[in-house]
C-alpha positions as CSV (number, residue, x, y, z in Angstrom):
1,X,48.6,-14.2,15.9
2,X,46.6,-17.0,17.6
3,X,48.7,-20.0,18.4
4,X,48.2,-23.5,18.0
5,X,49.0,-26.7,19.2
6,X,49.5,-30.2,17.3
7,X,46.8,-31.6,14.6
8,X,47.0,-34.9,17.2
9,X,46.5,-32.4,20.1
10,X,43.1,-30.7,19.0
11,X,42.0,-34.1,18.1
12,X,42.2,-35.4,21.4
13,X,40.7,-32.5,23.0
14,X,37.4,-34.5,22.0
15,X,38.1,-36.5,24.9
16,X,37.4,-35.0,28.2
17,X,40.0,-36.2,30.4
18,X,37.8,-35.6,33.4
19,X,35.3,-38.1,32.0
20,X,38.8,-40.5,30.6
21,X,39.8,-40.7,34.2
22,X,36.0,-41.2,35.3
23,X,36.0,-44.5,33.3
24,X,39.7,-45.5,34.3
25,X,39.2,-45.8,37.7
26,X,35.0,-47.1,37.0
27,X,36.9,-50.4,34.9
28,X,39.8,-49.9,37.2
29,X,42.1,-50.4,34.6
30,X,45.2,-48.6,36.3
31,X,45.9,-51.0,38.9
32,X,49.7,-51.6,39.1
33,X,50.0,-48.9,36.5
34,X,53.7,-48.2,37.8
35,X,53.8,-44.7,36.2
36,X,52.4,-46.0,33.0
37,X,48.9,-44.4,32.6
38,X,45.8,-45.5,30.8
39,X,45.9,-41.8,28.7
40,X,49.3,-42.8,27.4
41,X,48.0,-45.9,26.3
42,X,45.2,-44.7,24.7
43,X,47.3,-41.7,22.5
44,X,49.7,-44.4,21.5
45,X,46.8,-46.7,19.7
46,X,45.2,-43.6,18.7
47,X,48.5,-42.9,16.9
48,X,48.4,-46.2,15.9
49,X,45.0,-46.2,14.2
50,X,45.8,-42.3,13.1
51,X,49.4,-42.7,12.2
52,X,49.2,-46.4,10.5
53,X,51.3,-47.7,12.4
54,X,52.1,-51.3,11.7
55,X,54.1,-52.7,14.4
56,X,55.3,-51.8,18.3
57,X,58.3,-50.5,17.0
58,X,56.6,-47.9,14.9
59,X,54.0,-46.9,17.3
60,X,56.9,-46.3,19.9
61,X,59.2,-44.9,17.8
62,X,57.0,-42.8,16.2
63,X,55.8,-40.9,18.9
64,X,59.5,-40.9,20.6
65,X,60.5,-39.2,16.9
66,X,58.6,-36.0,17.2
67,X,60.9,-33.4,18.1
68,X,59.3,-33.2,21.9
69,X,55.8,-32.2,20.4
70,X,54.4,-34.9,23.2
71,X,54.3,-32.6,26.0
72,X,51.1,-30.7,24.9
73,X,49.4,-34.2,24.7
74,X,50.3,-35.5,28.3
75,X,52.6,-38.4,27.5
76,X,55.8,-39.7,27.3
77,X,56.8,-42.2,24.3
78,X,56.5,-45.8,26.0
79,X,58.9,-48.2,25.5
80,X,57.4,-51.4,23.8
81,X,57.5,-54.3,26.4
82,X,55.0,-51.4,28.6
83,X,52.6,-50.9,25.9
84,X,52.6,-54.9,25.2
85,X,52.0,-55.4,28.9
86,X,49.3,-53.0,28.9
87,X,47.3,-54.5,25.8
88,X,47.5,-57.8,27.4
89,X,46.2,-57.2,31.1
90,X,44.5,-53.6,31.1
91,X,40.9,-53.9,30.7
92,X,39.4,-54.0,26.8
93,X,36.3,-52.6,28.3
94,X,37.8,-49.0,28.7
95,X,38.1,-48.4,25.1
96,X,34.6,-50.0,24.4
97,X,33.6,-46.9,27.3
98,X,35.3,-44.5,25.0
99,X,33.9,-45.5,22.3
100,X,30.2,-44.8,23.1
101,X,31.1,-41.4,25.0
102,X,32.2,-40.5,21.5
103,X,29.3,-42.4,20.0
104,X,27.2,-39.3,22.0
105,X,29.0,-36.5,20.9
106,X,28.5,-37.6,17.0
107,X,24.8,-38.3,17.3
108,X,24.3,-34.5,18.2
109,X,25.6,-33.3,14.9
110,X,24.8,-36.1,13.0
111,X,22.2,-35.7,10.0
112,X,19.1,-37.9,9.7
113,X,18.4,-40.6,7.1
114,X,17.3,-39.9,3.3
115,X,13.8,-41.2,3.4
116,X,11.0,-39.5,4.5
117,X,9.8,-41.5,7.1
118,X,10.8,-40.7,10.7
119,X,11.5,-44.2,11.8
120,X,14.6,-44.9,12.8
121,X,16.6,-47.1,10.6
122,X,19.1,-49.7,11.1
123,X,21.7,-52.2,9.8
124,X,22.4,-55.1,10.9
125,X,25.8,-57.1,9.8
126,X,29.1,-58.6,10.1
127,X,32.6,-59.2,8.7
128,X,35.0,-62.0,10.0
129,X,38.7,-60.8,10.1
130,X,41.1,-63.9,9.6
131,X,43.7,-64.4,11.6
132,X,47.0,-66.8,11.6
133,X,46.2,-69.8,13.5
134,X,49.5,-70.4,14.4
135,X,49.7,-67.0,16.1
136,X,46.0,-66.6,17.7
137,X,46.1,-70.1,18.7
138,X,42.8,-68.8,20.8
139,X,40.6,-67.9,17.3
140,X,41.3,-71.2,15.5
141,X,38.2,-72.2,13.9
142,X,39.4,-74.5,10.8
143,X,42.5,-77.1,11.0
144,X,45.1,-74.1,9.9
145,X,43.1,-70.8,10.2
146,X,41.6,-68.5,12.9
147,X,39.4,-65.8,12.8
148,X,37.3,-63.9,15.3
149,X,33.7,-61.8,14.1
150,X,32.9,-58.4,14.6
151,X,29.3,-57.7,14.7
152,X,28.0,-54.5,14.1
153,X,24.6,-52.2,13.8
154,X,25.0,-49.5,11.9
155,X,22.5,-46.3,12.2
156,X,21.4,-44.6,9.0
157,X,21.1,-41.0,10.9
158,X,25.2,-40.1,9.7
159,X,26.3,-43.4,9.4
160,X,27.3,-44.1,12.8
161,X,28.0,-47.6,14.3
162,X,25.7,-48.0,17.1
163,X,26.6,-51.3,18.5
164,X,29.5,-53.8,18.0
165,X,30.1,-56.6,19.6
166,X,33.4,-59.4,18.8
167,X,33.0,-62.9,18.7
168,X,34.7,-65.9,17.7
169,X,34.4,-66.6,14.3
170,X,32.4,-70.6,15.6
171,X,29.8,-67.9,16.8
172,X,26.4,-68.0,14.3
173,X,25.8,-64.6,13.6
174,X,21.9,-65.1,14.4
175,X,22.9,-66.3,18.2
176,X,24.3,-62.3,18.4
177,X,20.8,-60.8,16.9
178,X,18.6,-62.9,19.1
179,X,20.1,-61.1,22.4
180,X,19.9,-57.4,20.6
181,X,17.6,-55.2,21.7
182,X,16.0,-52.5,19.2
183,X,13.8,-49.1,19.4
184,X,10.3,-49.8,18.9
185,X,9.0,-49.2,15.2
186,X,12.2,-48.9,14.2
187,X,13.8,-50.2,10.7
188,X,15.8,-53.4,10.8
189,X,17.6,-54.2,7.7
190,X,19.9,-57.5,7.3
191,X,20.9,-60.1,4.7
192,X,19.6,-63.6,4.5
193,X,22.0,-65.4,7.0
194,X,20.0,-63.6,9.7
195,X,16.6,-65.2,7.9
196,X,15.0,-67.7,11.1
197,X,11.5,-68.1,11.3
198,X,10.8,-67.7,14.9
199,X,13.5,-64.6,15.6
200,X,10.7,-62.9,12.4
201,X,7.3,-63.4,14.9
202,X,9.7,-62.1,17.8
203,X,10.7,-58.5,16.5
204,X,7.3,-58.4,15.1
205,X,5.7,-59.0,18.8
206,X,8.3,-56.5,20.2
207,X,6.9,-53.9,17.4
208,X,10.6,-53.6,15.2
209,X,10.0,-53.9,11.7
210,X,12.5,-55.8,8.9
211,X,13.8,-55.8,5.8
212,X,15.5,-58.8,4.5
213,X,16.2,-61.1,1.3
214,X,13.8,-64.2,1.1
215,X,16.2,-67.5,0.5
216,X,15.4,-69.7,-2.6
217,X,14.1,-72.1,-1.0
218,X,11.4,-70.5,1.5
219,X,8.0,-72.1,1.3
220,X,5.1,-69.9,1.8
221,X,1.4,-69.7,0.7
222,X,0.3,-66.2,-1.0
223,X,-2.6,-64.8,0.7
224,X,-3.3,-61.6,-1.5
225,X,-1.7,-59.8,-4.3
226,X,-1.2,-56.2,-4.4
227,X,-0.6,-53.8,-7.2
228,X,2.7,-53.0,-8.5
229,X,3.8,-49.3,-9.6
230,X,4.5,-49.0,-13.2
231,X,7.9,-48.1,-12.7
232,X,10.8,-49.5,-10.3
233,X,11.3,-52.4,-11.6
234,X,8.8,-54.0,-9.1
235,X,7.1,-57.1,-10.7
236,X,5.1,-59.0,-7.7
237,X,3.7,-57.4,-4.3
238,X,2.1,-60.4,-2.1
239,X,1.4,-60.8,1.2
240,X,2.0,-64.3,2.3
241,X,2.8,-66.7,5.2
242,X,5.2,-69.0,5.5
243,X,4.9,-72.6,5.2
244,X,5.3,-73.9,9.2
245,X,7.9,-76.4,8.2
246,X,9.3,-77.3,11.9
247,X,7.3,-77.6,15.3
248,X,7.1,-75.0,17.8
249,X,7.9,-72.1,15.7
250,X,4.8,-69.2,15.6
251,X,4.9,-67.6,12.0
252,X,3.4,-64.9,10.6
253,X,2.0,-63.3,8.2
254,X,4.6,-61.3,5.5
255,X,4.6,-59.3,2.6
256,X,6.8,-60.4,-0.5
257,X,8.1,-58.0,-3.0
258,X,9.7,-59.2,-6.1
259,X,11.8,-57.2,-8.3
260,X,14.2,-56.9,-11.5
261,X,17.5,-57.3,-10.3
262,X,19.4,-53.8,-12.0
263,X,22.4,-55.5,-12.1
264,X,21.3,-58.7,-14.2
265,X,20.7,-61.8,-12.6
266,X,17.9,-63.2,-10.6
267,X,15.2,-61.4,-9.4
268,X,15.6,-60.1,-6.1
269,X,13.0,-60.9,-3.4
270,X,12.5,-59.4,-0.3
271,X,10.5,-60.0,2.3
272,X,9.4,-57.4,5.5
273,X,6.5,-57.2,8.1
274,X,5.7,-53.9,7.0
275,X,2.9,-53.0,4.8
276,X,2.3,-49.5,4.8
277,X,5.4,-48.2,2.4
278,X,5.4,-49.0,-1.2
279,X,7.0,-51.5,-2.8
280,X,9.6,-49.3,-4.0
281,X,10.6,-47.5,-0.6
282,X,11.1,-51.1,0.9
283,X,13.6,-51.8,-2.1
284,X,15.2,-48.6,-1.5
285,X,15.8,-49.4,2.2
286,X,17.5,-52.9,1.0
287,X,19.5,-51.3,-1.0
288,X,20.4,-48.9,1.4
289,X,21.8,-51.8,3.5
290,X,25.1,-51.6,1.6
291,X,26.2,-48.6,3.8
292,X,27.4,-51.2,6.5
293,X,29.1,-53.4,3.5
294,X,30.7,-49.8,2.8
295,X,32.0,-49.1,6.5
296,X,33.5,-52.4,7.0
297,X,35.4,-51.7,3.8
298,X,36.2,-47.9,4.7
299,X,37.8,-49.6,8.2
300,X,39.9,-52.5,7.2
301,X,41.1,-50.4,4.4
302,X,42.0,-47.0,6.1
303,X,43.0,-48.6,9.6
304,X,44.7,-51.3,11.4
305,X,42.0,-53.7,11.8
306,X,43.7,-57.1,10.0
307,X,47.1,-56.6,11.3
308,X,47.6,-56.5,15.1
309,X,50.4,-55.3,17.1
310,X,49.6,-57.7,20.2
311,X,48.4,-61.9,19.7
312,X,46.2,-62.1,22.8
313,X,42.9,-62.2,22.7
314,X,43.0,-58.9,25.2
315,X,45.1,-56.9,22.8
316,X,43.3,-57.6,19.6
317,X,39.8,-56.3,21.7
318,X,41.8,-52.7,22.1
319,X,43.1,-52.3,18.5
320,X,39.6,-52.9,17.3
321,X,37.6,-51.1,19.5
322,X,40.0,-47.9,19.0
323,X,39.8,-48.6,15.5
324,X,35.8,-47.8,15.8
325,X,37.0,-45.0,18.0
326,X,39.3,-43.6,15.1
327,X,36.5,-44.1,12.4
328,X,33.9,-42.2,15.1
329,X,36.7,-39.6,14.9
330,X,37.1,-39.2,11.1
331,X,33.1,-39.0,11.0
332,X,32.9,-36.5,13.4
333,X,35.5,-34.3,11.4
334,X,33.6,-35.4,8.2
335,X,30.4,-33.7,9.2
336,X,31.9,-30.6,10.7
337,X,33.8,-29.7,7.9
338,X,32.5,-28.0,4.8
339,X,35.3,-29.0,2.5
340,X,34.2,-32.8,0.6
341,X,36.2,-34.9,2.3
342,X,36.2,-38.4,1.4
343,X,36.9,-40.6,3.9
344,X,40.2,-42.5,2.5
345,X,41.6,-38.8,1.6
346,X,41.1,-37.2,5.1
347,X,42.7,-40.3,6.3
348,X,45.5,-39.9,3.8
349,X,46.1,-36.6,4.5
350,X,45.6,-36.2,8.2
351,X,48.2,-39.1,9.0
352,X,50.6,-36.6,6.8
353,X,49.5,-33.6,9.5
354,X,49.4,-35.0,12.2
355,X,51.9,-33.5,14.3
356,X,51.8,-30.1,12.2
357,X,50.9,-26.7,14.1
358,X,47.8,-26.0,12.3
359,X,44.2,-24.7,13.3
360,X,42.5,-28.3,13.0
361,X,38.9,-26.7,12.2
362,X,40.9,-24.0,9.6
363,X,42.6,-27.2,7.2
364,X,39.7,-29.4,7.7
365,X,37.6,-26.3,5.3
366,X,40.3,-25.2,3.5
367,X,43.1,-28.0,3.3
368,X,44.9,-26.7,0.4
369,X,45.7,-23.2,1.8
370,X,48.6,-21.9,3.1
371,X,48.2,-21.2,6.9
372,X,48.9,-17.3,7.9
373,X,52.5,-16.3,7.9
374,X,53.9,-15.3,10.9
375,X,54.6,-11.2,10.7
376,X,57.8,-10.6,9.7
377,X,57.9,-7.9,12.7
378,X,57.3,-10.7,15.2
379,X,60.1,-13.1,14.3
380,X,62.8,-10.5,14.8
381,X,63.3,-7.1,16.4
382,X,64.7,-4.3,14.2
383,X,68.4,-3.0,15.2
384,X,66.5,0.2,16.0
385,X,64.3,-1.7,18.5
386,X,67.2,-3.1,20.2
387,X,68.9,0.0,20.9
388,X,65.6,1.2,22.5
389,X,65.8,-1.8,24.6
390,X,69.4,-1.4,25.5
């Protein structure tokens, strides 16, 4: 009979603690540790992220509530005034570390984009969390409400977030882009708050292409008019340049593509500095966009990413960066599994095994069967037996 440890405990095992304790002492985040180390800290947000835990109290006493199944993960349940102290002074940057060791390990099994071309594709977005002004005094950014941004490039090959980067919610979303540096000839897609003139000749001198949403109000001057496909919905194909409406900005010439909004409405208009796919494939990679609408939901709504167990600006860096740590987790068992999981149900379900000697690999393909029965001839030793023996 092979033996197994914890659910938790095979997870974790995705971390080399060779490498963990490379980037401890890199960030030298275990300076007047006092016995307190940087691994415990990182199982108890794991657990927190994992587990759904909503509080201190619940993180601590949740991992102090398992029976003595913490041995086999290297810890010892922490008391909550050291796991406080630690989200508030240890540095945040050790979990952002974490995060893109991870980030390797699921590019390697991570499948490629839908469309046919080989370019590499990209998302470009961000969500603002709000947050109690009274509390995170630090994040106000209206008379009575605070709020902080978390930035975010999502790659098309599995999924995966790429990049992310938290800001203040003051901080324009465009000021983060400007700064971000892309593969040549890849994909950039993004919504219209990201639409300025001058950042448009930039990635186009770099050699990135876009994908974006023209704004009502653009002026610009067609050029030439393409043909349209008979079906898709497409209705105009232009290639244009835009009006130069303010001094010192280099523009460019564009392509326009107007189509028949399926959802009623207005037409939707985008415009791209790439004229080799059809007008239909550059709709297709818009609409593709909402992937990165869909993870930001999938996170705040299967982890603790708008409540916070710690007010400083310190603490609230660590719950979100292992919150991207978790979600890199639950892909990674996504796309090694055979079994369909969605992502809300595997997070539903794991938080209900998580401490439960199973084979991890075994219940992510077949999560409905019964594990194997231990023989009854192990459990106990026949009368005979013992006689033998004595």
């Amino acid at each position: 009979m092979r033996a197994f440890s914890s659910v938790f405990s095979q997870i974790l095992k995705l971390f080399s603690r060779i490498e963990f304790d490379k980037e401890v002492r890199h960030h030298r985040a275990e300076r007047h540790a006092r016995g307190f180390s940087c691994w415990t800290q990182f199982v108890a947000m794991l657990f927190c992220q994992l587990g759904r835990a909503q509080s201190l109290r619940e993180i601590c006493d949740g991992l102090a509530s398992t029976e003595g199944k913490l041995s086999h993960l290297g810890i010892v349940a922490p008391s909550r005034s050291t796991l406080s102290y630690a989200n508030a002074h240890r540095p945040w940057q050790l979990f952002e570390s974490i995060f893109y060791t991870l980030l390797e390990r699921c590019r390697e099994i991570a499948p490629k984009h839908r469309f046919r071309f080989k370019n590499k594709l990209l998302s470009l977005d961000v969500t603002t969390i709000d947050l109690c002004a009274t509390l995170f005094d630090w994040a106000k950014f209206r008379r009575a409400k605070g709020g902080i941004k978390l930035h975010l490039l999502l790659d098309h090959d599995g999924y995966l977030p790429q990049f992310a980067v938290i800001t203040d919610a003051k901080t324009f979303d465009i000021k983060i882009a400007r700064w971000l540096d892309f593969p040549r000839d890849s994909i950039l897609v993004f919504d219209r708050a990201y639409n300025d003139f001058q950042w448009f000749h930039d990635l186009t001198e770099r050699g990135i292409f876009f994908v974006t949403r023209m704004k009502d109000r653009t002026r610009y001057e067609v050029l030439r008019s393409r043909p349209v496909p008979d079906r898709g919905g497409i209705l105009l194909d232009e290639d244009i340049v835009l009006v130069k409406e303010f001094p010192g900005i280099d523009l460019i010439e564009l392509r326009r593509i107007e189509m028949v909004n399926p959802d009623g409405g207005n037409n939707l208009v985008f415009i791209t500095n790439h004229f080799r796919f059809g007008a239909t494939t550059i709709a297709a990679i818009y609409k593709d966009r909402w992937k990165v609408e869909t993870f930001f939901r999938t996170i705040k709504q299967n982890l603790r990413i708008k409540t916070f167990v710690g007010t400083s600006r310190n603490a609230l860096h660590i719950q979100i960066w292992t919150a991207l740590i978790a979600i890199l987790i639950l892909r990674y068992l996504q796309l090694k599994a055979s079994f369909g999981w969605s992502m809300s149900n595997l997070v539903a379900l794991l938080r209900f095994n998580l401490f439960a000697y199973r084979d991890l690999w075994h219940w992510l393909d077949k999560p409905f069967d019964f594990p194997d029965p231990v023989p009854l001839e192990w459990q106990q030793l026949s009368l005979s037996q013992f006689g033998q023996q004595a």
